[in-house]
C-alpha positions as CSV (number, residue, x, y, z in Angstrom):
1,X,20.3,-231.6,92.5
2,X,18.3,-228.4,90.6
3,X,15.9,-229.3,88.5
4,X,15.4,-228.0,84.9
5,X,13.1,-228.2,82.0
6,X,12.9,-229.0,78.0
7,X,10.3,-228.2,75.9
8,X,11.1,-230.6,72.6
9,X,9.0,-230.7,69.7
10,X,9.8,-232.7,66.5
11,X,8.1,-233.4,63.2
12,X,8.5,-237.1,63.5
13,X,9.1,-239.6,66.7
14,X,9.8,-243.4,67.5
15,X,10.8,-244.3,70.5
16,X,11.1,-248.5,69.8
17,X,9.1,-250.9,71.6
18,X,12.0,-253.7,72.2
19,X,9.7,-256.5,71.9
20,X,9.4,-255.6,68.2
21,X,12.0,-257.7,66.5
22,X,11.8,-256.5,63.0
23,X,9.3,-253.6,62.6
24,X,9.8,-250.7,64.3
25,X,6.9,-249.4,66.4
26,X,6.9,-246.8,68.8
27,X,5.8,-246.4,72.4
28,X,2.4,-243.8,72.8
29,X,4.9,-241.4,74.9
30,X,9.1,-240.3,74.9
31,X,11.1,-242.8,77.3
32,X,12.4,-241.8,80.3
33,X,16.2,-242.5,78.6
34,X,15.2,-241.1,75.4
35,X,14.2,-237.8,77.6
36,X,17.8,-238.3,79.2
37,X,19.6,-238.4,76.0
38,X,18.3,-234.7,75.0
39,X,19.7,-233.5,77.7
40,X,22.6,-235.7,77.7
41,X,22.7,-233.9,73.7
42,X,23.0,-230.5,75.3
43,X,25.4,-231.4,78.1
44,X,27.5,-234.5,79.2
45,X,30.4,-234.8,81.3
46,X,31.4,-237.6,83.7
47,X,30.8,-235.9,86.6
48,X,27.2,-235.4,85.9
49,X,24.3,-237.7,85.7
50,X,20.7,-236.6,84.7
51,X,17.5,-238.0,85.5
52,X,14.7,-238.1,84.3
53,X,11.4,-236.9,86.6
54,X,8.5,-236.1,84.9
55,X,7.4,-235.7,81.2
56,X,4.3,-233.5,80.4
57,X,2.5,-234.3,77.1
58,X,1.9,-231.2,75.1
59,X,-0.2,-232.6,71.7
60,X,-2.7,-235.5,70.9
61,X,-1.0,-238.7,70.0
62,X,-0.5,-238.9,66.4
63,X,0.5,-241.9,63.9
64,X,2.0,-242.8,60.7
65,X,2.9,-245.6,59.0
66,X,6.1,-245.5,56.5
67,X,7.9,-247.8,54.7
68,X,11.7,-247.4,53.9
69,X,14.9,-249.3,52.8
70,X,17.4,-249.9,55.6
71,X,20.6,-252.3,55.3
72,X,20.5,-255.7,56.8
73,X,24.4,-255.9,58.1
74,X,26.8,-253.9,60.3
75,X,30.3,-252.9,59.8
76,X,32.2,-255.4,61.3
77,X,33.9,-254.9,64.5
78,X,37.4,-256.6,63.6
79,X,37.2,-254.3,60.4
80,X,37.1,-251.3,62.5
81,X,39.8,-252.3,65.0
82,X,41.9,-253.1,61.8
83,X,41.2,-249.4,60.2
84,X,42.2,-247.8,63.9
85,X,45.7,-250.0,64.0
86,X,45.9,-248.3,60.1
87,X,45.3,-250.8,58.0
88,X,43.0,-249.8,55.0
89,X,39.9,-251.3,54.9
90,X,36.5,-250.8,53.2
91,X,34.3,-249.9,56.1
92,X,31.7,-248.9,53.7
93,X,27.5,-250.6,53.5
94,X,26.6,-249.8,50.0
95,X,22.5,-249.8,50.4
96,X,22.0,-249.9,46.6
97,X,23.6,-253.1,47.0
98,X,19.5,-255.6,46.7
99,X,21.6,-258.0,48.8
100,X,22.3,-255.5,51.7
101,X,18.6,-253.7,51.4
102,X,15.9,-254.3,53.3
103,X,12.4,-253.0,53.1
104,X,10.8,-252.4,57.0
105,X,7.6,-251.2,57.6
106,X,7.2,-248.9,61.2
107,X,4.9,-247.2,63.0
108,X,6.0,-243.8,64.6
109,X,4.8,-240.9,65.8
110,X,4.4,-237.5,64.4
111,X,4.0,-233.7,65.5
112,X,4.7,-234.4,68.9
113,X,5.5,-232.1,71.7
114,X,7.1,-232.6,75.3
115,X,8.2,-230.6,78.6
116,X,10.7,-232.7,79.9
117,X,11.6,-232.2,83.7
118,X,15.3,-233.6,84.8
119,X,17.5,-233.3,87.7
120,X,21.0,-232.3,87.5
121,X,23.0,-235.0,89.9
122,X,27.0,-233.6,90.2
123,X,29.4,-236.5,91.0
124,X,32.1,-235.1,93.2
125,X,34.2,-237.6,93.1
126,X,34.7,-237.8,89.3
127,X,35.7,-234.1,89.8
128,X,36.6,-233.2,93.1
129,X,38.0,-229.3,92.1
130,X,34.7,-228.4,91.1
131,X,31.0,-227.6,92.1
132,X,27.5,-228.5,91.2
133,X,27.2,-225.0,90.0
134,X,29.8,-225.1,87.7
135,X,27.8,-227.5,85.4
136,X,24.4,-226.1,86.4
137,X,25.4,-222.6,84.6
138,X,27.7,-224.7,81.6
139,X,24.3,-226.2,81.3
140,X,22.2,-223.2,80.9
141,X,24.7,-221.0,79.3
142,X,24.0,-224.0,76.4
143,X,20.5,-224.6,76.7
144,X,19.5,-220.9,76.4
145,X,21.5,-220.3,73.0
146,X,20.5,-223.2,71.4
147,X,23.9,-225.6,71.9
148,X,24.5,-228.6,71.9
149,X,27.1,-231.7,71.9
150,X,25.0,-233.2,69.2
151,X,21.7,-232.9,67.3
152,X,19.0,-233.9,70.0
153,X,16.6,-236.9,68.1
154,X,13.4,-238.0,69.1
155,X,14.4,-242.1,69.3
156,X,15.9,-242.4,65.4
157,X,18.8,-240.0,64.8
158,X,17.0,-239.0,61.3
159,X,14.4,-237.5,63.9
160,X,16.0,-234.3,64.8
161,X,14.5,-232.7,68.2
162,X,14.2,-229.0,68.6
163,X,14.5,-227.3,72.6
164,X,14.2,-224.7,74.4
165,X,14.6,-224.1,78.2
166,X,11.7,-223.5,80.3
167,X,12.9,-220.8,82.7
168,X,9.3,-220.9,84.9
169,X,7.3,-224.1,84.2
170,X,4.4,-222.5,85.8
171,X,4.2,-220.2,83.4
172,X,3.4,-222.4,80.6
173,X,0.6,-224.0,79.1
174,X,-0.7,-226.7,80.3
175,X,-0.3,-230.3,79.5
176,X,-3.2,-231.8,77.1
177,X,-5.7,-234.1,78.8
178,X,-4.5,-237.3,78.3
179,X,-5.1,-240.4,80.8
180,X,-4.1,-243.9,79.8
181,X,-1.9,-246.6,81.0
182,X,0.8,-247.3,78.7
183,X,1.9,-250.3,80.0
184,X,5.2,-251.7,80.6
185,X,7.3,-248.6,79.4
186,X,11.3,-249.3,79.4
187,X,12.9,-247.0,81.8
188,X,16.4,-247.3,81.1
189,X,19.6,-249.2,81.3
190,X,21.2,-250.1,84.8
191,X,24.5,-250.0,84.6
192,X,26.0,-251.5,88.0
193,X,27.4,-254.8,86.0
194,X,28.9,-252.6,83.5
195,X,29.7,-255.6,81.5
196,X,26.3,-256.8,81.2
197,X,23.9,-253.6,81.3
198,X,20.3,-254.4,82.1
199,X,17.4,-252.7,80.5
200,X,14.4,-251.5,83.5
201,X,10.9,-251.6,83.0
202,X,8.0,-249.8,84.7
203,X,4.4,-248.8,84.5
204,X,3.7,-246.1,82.4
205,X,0.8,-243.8,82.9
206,X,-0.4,-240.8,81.6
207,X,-2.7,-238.7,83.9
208,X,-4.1,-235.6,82.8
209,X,-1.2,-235.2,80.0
210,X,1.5,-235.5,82.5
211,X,3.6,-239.1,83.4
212,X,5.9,-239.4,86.3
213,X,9.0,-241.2,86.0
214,X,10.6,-242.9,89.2
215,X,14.0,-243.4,89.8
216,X,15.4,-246.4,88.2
217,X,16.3,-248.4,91.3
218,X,12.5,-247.8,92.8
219,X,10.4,-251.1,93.5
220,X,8.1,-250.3,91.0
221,X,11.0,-250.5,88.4
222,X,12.2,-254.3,87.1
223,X,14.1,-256.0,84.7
């Protein structure tokens, strides 16, 4: 596996604590599989996996509190399946709609800043011509012009990410000095019943701006 790094810096941040049923408040720090999705934004293919080693915190934890309108319901599934077999249906939420709106209050972050350290994991069996280095320079052919699958967000998709690859990580600034414990931080998803995902949690910690992530099957990770 060959290591790379992200920095990521966005105007605006919320990466959901799940105990939160209605409100949306955000964890102190990016998840580990909020981290893995930015890559994932630059480069995904089923042969690769990324995780997620280390995150370094670049700028003092920052808050805000907004209020907005959101909709209450979700297209419905048997709706969509309908429109795929071609029948027409209105697969439209009309938010001006005062039955469908909803007014949430949230707590995210804001001007934050990361370096996000990940391994590159090729699968050989899901691609048995090839070699890890096929995907290593795909990946860093995209990272270095600016491409990407899809817009990289910071948690909420209306909180667009903006990255650049770290060529020499040593060469960089430093993370801020930050120590805290952040508590029981989710980790990610474990997919080995992929009909019923689990999520993982672990401790978080920050020390001295940086917080290391271990790998999702370690004994200091649990459901």
């Amino acid at each position: 596996m060959k290591r790379y790094c992200l920095e990521v810096t966005g105007d605006y941040a919320c990466f959901t604590r799940p105990e939160m049923k209605v409100e949306r408040v955000s964890y102190d720090v990016i998840t580990p599989s909020a981290a893995r999705a930015v890559f994932e934004a630059i480069l995904w293919k089923p042969a690769i996996r990324w995780h997620v080693r280390k995150v370094e915190v670049l700028k003092p934890v920052r808050w805000m509190n907004l209020r907005r309108n959101e909709v209450q319901s979700k297209v419905s599934v048997a709706n969509v399946k309908k429109a795929m077999a071609g029948t027409k249906v209105d697969l439209s939420i009309y938010a001006d709609d005062s039955d469908e709106r909803a007014q949430r209050a949230g707590l995210f972050l804001r001007d934050v800043a990361y370096r996000l350290h990940a391994d590159l994991e090729f699968l050989r069996d899901r691609d048995p011509q090839a070699n890890a280095k096929k995907y290593e320079e795909m990946f860093e052919r995209r990272a270095q012009k600016g491409q990407c699958v899809n817009q990289p967000y910071l948690g909420c998709r209306e909180f667009a990410a903006h990255f650049r690859l770290v060529e020499d990580p040593s060469r960089e600034a430093a993370p801020i000095g930050m120590d805290e414990k952040l508590g029981y931080m989710l980790h990610d998803l474990d997919f080995s019943n992929p009909s019923d995902p689990q999520p993982k949690f672990f401790r978080a910690e920050v020390k001295s701006g940086v917080m290391e992530v271990p790998e999702l099957d370690h004994n200091t990770v649990h459901a």
